[in-house]
VEXDREN-2710 file (C-alpha; in Angstrom, 1 decimal):
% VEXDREN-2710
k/r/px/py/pz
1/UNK/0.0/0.0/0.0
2/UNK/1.3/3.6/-0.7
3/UNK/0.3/6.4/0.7
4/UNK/1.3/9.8/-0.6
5/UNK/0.7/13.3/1.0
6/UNK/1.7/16.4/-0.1
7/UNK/4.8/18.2/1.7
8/UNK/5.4/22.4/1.8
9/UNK/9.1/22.6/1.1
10/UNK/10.3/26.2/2.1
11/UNK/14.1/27.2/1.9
12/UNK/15.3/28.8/5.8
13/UNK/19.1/30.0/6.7
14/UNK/20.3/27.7/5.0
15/UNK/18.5/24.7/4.6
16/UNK/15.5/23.1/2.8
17/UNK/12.5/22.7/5.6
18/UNK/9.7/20.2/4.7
19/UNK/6.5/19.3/6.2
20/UNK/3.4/17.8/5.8
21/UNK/0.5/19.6/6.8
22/UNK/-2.0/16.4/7.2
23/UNK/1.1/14.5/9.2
24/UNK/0.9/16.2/12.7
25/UNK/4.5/17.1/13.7
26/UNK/6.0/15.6/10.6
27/UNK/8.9/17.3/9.5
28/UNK/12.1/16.6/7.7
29/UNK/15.3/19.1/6.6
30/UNK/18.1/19.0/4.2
31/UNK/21.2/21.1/3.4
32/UNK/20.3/20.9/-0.5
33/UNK/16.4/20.1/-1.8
34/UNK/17.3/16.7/-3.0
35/UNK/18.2/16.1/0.6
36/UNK/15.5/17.3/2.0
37/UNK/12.9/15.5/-0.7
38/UNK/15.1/12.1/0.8
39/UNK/14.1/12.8/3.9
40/UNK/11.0/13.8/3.8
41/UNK/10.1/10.9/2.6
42/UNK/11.6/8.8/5.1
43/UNK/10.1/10.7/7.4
44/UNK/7.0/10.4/6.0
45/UNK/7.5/6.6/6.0
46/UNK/8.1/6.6/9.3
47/UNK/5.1/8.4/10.6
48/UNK/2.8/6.2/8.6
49/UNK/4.5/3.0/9.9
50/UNK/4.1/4.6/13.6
51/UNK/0.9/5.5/13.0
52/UNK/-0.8/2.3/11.6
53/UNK/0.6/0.2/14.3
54/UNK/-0.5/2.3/16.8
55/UNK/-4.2/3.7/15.4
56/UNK/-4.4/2.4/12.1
57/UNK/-6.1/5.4/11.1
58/UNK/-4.6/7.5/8.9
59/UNK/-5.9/11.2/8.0
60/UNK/-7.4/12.0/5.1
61/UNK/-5.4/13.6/2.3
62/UNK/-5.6/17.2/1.5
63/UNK/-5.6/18.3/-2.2
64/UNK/-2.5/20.4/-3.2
65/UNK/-4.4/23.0/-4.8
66/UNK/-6.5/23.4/-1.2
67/UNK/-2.8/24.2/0.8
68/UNK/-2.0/27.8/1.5
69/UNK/1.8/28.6/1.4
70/UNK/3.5/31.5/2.1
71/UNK/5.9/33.2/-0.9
72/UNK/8.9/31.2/0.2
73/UNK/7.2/28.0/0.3
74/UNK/6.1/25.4/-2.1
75/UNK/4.6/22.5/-2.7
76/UNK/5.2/19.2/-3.4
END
């Protein structure tokens, strides 16, 4: 099963920031974007994982065109 959910990836001193507004506290960061796509999607993984074994409930998945992002931010 895959599950995919859209990530706002904003550059900040320095880095590449990600996180996934349907994922509560799911974030990720990377010194380049390629990095930070990595792993973001590990620690999207992760949080799925986590959640299934301990819920099994999973949240539903926003549309991209329905996330607000600031001017630095984008999504992905």
């Amino acid at each position: 099963m895959k599950f995919v959910y859209p990530a706002v990836i904003r550059e900040e001193e320095g880095c590449f920031k990600v996180s996934f507004p349907d994922l509560k506290d799911c974030i990720a960061e990377g010194a380049t974007l390629e990095a930070a796509i990595e792993n973001a999607k590990e620690a999207e993984k992760n949080w799925i994982t986590v959640e299934l074994e301990d819920e099994g409930i999973l949240p539903e998945i926003t549309a991209v065109s329905d996330i607000v992002t600031a001017e630095n931010e984008i999504v992905r």
